[in-house]
ROVEXLUM-310045 format. One record per atom (N, C-alpha, C): atom name; residue number from 1; x, y, z; residue in one letter. Coordinates in nm, 2 decimals. Layout:
<atoms>
+---------+--------+--------+--------+--------+------+
! drentor ! kolvex !      X !      Y !      Z ! doba !
+---------+--------+--------+--------+--------+------+
!      CA !    NUM !      X !      Y !      Z !    A !
...
+---------+--------+--------+--------+--------+------+
</atoms>
This chain:
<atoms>
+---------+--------+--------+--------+--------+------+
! drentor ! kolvex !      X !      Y !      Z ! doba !
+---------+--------+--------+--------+--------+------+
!       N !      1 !  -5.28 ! -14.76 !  12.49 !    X !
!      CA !      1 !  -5.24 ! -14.63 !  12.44 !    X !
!       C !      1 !  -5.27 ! -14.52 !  12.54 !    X !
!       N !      2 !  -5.19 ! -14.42 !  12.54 !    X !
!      CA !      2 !  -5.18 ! -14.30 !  12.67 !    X !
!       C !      2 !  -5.29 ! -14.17 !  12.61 !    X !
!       N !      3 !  -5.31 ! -14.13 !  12.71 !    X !
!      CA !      3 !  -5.44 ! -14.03 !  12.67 !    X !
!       C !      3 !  -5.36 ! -13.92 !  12.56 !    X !
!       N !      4 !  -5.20 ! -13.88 !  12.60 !    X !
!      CA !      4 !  -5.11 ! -13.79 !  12.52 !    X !
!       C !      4 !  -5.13 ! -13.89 !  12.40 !    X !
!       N !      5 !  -5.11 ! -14.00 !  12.30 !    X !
!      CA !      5 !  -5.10 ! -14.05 !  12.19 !    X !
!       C !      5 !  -5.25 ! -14.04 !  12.12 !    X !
!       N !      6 !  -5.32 ! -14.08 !  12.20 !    X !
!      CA !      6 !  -5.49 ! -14.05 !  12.12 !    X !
!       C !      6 !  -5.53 ! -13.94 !  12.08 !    X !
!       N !      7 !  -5.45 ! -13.84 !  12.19 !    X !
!      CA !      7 !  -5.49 ! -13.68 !  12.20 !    X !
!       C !      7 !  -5.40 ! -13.64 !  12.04 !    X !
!       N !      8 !  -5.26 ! -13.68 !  12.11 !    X !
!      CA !      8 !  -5.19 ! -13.59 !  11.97 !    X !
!       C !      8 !  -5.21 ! -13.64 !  11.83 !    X !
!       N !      9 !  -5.25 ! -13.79 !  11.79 !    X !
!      CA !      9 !  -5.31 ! -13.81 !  11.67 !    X !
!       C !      9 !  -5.50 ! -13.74 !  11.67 !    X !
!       N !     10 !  -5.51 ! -13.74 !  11.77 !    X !
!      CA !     10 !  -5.65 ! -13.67 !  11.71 !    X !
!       C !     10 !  -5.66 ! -13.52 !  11.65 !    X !
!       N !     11 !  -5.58 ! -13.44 !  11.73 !    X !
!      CA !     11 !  -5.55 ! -13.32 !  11.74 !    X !
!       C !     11 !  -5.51 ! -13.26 !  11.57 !    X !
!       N !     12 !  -5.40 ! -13.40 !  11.60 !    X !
!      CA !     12 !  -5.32 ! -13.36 !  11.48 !    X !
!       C !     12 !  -5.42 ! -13.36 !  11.34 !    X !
!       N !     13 !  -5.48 ! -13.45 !  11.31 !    X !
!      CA !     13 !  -5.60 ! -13.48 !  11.20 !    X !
!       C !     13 !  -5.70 ! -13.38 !  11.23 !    X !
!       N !     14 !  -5.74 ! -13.34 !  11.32 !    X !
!      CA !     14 !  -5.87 ! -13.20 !  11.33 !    X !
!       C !     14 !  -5.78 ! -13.11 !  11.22 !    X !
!       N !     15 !  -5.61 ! -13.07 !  11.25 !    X !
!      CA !     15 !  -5.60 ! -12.97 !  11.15 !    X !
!       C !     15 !  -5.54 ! -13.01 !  11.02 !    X !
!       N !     16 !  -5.54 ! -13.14 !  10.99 !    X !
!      CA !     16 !  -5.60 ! -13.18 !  10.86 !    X !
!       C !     16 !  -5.40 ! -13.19 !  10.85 !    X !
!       N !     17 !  -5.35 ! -13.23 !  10.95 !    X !
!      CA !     17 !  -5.19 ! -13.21 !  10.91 !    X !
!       C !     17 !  -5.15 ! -13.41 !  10.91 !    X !
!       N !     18 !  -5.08 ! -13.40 !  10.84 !    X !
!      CA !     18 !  -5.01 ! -13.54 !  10.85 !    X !
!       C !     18 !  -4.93 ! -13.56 !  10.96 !    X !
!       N !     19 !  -4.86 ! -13.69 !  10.97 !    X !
!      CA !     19 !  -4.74 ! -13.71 !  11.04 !    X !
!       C !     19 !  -4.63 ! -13.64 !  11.02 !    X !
!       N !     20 !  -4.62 ! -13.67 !  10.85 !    X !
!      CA !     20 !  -4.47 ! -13.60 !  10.83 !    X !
!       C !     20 !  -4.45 ! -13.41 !  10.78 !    X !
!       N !     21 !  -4.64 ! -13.36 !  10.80 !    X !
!      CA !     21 !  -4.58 ! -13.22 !  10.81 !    X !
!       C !     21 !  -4.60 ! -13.17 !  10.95 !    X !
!       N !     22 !  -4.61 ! -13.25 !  11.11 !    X !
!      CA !     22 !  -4.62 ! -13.19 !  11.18 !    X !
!       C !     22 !  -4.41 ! -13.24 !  11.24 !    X !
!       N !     23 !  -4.39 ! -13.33 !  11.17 !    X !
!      CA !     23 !  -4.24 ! -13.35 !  11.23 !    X !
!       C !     23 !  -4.18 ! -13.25 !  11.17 !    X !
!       N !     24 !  -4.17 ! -13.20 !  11.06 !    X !
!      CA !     24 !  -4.12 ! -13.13 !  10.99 !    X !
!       C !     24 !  -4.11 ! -12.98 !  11.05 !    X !
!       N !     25 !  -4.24 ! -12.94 !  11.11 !    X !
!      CA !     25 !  -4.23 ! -12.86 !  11.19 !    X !
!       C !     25 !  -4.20 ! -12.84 !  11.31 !    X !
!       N !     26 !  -4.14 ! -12.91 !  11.35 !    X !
!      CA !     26 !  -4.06 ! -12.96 !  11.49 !    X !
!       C !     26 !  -3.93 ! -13.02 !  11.49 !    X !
!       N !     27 !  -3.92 ! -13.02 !  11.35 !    X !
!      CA !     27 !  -3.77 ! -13.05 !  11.29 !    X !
!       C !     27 !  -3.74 ! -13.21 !  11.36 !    X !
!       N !     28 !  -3.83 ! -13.26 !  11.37 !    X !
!      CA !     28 !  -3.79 ! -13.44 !  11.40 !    X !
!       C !     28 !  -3.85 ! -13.51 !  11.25 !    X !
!       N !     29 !  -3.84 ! -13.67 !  11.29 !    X !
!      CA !     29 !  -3.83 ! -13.76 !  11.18 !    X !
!       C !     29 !  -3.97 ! -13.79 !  11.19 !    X !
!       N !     30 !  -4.06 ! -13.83 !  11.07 !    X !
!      CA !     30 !  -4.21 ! -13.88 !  11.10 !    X !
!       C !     30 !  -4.20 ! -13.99 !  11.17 !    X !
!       N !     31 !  -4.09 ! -14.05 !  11.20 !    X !
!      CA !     31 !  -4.11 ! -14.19 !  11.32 !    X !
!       C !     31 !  -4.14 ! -14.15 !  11.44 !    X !
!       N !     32 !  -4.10 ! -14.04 !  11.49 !    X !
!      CA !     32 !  -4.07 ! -13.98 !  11.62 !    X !
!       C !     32 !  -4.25 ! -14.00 !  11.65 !    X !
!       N !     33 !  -4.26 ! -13.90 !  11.55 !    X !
!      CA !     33 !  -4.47 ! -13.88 !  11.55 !    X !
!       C !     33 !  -4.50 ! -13.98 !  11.56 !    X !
!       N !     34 !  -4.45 ! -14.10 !  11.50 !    X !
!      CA !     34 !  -4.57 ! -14.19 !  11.47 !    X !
!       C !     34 !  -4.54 ! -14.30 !  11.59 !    X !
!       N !     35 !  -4.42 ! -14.29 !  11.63 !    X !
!      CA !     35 !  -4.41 ! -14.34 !  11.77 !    X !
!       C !     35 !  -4.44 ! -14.31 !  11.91 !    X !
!       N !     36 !  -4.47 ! -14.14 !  11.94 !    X !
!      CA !     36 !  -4.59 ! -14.09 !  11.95 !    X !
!       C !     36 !  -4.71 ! -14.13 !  11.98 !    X !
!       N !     37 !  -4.73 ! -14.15 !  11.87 !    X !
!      CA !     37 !  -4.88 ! -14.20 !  11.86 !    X !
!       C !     37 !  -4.90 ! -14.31 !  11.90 !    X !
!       N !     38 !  -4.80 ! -14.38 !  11.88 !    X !
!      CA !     38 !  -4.84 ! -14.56 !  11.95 !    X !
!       C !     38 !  -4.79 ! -14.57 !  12.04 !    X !
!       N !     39 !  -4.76 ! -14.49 !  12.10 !    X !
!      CA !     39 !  -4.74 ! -14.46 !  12.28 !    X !
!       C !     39 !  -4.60 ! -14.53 !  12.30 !    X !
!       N !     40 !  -4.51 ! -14.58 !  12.19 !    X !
!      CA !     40 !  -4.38 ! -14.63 !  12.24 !    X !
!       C !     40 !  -4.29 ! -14.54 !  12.27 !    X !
!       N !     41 !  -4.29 ! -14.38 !  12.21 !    X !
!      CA !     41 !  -4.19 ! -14.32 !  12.32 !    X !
!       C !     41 !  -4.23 ! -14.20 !  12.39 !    X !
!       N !     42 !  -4.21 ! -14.14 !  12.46 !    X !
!      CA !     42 !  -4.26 ! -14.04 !  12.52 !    X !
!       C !     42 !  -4.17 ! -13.92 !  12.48 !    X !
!       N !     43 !  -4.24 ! -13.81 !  12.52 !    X !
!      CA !     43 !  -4.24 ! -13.67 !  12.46 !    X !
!       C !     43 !  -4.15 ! -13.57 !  12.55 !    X !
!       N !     44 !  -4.01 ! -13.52 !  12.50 !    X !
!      CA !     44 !  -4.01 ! -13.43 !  12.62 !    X !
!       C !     44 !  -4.05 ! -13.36 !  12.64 !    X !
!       N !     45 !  -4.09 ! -13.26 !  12.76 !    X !
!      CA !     45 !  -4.18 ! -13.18 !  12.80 !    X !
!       C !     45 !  -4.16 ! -13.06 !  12.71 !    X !
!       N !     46 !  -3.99 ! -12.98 !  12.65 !    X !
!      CA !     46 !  -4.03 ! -12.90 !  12.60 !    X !
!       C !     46 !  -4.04 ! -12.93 !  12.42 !    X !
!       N !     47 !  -4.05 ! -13.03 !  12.41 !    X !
!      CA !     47 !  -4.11 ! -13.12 !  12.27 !    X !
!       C !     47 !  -4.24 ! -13.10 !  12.28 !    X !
!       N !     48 !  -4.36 ! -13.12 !  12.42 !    X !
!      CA !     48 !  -4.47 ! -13.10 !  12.42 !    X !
!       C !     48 !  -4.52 ! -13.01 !  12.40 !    X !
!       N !     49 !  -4.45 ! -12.90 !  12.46 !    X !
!      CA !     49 !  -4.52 ! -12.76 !  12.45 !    X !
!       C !     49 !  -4.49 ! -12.68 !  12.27 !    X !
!       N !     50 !  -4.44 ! -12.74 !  12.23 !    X !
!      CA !     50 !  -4.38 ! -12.72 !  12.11 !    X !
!       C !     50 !  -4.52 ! -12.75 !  11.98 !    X !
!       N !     51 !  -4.53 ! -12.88 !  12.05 !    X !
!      CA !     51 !  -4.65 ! -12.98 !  11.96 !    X !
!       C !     51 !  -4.79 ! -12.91 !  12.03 !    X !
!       N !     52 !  -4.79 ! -12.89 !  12.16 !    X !
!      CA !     52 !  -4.91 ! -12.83 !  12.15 !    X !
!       C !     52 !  -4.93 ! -12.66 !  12.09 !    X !
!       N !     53 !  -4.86 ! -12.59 !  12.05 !    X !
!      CA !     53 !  -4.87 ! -12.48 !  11.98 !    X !
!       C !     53 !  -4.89 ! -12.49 !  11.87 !    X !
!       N !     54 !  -4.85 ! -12.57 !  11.78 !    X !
!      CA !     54 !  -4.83 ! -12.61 !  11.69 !    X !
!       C !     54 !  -5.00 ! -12.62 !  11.66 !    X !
!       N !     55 !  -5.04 ! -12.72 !  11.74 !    X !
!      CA !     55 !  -5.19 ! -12.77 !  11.73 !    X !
!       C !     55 !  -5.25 ! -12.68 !  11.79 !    X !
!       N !     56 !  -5.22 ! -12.56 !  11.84 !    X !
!      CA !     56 !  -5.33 ! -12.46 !  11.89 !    X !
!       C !     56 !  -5.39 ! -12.50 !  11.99 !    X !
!       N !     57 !  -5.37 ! -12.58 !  12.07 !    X !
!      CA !     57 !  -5.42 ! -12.65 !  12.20 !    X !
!       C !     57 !  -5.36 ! -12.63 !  12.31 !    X !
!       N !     58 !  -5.38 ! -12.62 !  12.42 !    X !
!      CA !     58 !  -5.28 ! -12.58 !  12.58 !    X !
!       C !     58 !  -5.22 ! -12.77 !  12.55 !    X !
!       N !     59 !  -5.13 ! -12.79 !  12.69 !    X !
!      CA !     59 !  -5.06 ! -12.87 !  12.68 !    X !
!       C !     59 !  -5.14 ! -12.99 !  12.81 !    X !
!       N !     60 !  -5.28 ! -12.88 !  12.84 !    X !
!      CA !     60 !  -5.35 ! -12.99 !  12.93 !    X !
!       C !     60 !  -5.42 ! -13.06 !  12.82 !    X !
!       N !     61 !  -5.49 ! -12.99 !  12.73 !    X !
!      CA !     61 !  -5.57 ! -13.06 !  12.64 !    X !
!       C !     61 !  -5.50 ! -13.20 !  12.57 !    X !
!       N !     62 !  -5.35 ! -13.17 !  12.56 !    X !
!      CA !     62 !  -5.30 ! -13.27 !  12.50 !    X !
!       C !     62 !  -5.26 ! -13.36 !  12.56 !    X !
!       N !     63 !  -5.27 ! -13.36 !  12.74 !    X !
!      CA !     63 !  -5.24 ! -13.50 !  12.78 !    X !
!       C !     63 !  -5.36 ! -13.53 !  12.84 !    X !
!       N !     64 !  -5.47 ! -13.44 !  12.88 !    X !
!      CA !     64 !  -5.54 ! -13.52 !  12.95 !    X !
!       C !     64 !  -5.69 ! -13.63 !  12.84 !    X !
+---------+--------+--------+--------+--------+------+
</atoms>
């Protein structure tokens, strides 16, 4: 698993949000998230910066 999938599920649970209310807010499907998370697909960049505001985190925090 990639430092970005451990980061974005951790991140994500600090603010106490689910899978399917952070896709929601990004207008994707909760598979997207949860695929994501298990590092099978990758994020595009301005997908990332999207998820990292969301989470209130810069977009280093979220991949390194």
């Amino acid at each position: 698993m990639s430092n970005f999938s451990e980061n974005l599920k951790k991140y994500r649970k600090e603010k106490s949000m689910s899978q399917k209310a952070l896709a929601e807010k990004l207008y994707m499907s909760k598979q997207a998230i949860s695929k994501y998370e298990c590092g099978t697909n990758e994020c595009l960049f301005d997908t990332l910066i999207d998820i990292a505001d969301l989470l209130e985190i810069s977009v280093d925090e979220l991949l390194r």
